[in-house]
N, C-alpha and C positions, 0 to 999 in steps of 0.2 A: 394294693389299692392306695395306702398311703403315700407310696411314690409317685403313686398317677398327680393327687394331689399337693404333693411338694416341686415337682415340676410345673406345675402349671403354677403354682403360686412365685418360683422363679423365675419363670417367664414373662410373667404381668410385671415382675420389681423393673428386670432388665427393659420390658418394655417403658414402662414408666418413665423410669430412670432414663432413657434413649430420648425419650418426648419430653423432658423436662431440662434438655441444656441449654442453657443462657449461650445465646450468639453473642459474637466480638462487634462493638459498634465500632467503626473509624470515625473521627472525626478531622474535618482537615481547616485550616483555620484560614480566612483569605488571603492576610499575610505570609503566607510560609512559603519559603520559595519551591519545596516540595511537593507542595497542593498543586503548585503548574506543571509541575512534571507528570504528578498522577494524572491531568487533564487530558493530557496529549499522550496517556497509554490508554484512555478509553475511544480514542478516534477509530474507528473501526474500516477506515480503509486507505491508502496508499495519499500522500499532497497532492493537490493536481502539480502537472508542470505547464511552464507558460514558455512558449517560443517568441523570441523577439526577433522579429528579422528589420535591421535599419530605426529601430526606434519602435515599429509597428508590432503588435501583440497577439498573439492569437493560441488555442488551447492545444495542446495536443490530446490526443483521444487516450484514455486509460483501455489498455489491452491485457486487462488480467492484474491481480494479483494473487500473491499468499502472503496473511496479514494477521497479527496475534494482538487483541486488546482486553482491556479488563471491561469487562460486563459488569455492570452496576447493578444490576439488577438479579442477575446470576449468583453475585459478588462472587464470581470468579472468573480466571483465563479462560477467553474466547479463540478459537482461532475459524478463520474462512480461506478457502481456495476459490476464487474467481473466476472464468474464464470467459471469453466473451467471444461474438461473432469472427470470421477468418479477418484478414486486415483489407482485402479486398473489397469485402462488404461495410466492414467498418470506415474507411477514406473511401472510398466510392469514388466519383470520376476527380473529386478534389486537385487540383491541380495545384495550390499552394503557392506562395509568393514567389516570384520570380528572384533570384538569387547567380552570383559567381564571387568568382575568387576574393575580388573588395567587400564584398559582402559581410556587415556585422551580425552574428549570428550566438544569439545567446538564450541559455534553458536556464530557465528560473522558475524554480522550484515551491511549494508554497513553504515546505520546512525543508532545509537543505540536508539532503541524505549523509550516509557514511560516506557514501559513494556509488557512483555510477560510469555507465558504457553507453556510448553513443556508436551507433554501426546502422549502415546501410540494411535492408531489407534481405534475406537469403545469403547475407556474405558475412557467415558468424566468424570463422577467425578472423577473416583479411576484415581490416579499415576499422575497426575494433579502437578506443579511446575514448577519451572527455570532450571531445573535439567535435564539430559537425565537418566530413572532408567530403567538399565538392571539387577536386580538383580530378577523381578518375571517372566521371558520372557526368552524364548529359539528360536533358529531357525530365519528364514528370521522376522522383526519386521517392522511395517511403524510407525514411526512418525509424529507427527502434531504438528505445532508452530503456534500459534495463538498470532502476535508483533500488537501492539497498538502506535499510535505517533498523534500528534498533528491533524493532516491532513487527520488519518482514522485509519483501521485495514486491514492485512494481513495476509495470512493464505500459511505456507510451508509444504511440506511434503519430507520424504525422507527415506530410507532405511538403517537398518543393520541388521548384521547374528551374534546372540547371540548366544555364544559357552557356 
């Protein structure tokens, strides 16, 4: 019988003991160049990218992510997988700026990745690079940007009418 009651009185210290830890408070000071770093690992999804064709700007569609941030609130690592409607439905009849080989065409980024691929729609090896290549492609095209950064990968899509 006394062991019943020495157990249980271990039980209550350990429990006690478990409910009485002092949490770590961060503090981050405004100045610290480290505090903007920690800002931009709480963003909890992928930059948008912005397409410029000739000066003109327009978004491309985020088609997914997988994305790791800190949770403030959790105060711990988060992570999310995204996936979103087929690309069909997503660009719908979008036809997109009219574009050919003179054509200035440039992905700007909201925070600029490790890195990224730019490639035509269904043509995962071939046409693959940093580049947007209309030179083997005619007619409405979809594109796919697949940007890579610290914190995950991102995947855009978006439309042009290759003349």
């Amino acid at each position: 019988m006394n062991y019943k009651i020495l157990y249980i009185i271990i039980a209550i210290i350990f429990f006690i003991a478990g409910c009485s830890q002092e949490k770590e408070v961060i503090k981050h000071e405004e100045n610290n160049s480290t505090s903007a770093e920690n800002r931009k690992d709480t963003i909890q999804k992928p930059p948008n990218l912005k397409v410029s064709v000739n000066g003109e700007a327009f978004m491309a569609a985020s088609h997914g992510y997988s994305w790791s941030y800190y949770d403030e609130e959790e105060k711990s690592m988060a992570s999310i997988s995204a996936e979103v409607v087929p690309v069909s439905d997503l660009i719908g009849n979008r036809k997109g700026p009219a574009v050919n080989s003179d054509t200035s065409i440039e992905l700007k980024f909201e925070e600029e990745p490790i890195s990224y691929e730019v490639y035509v729609s269904g043509s995962f090896p071939s046409n693959r690079g940093t580049d947007v290549v209309i030179d083997k492609q005619s007619g409405r095209t979809i594109y796919e940007v697949k940007g890579i950064w610290e914190q995950g990968t991102g995947y855009y899509v978006f439309p042009l009418t290759i003349e």
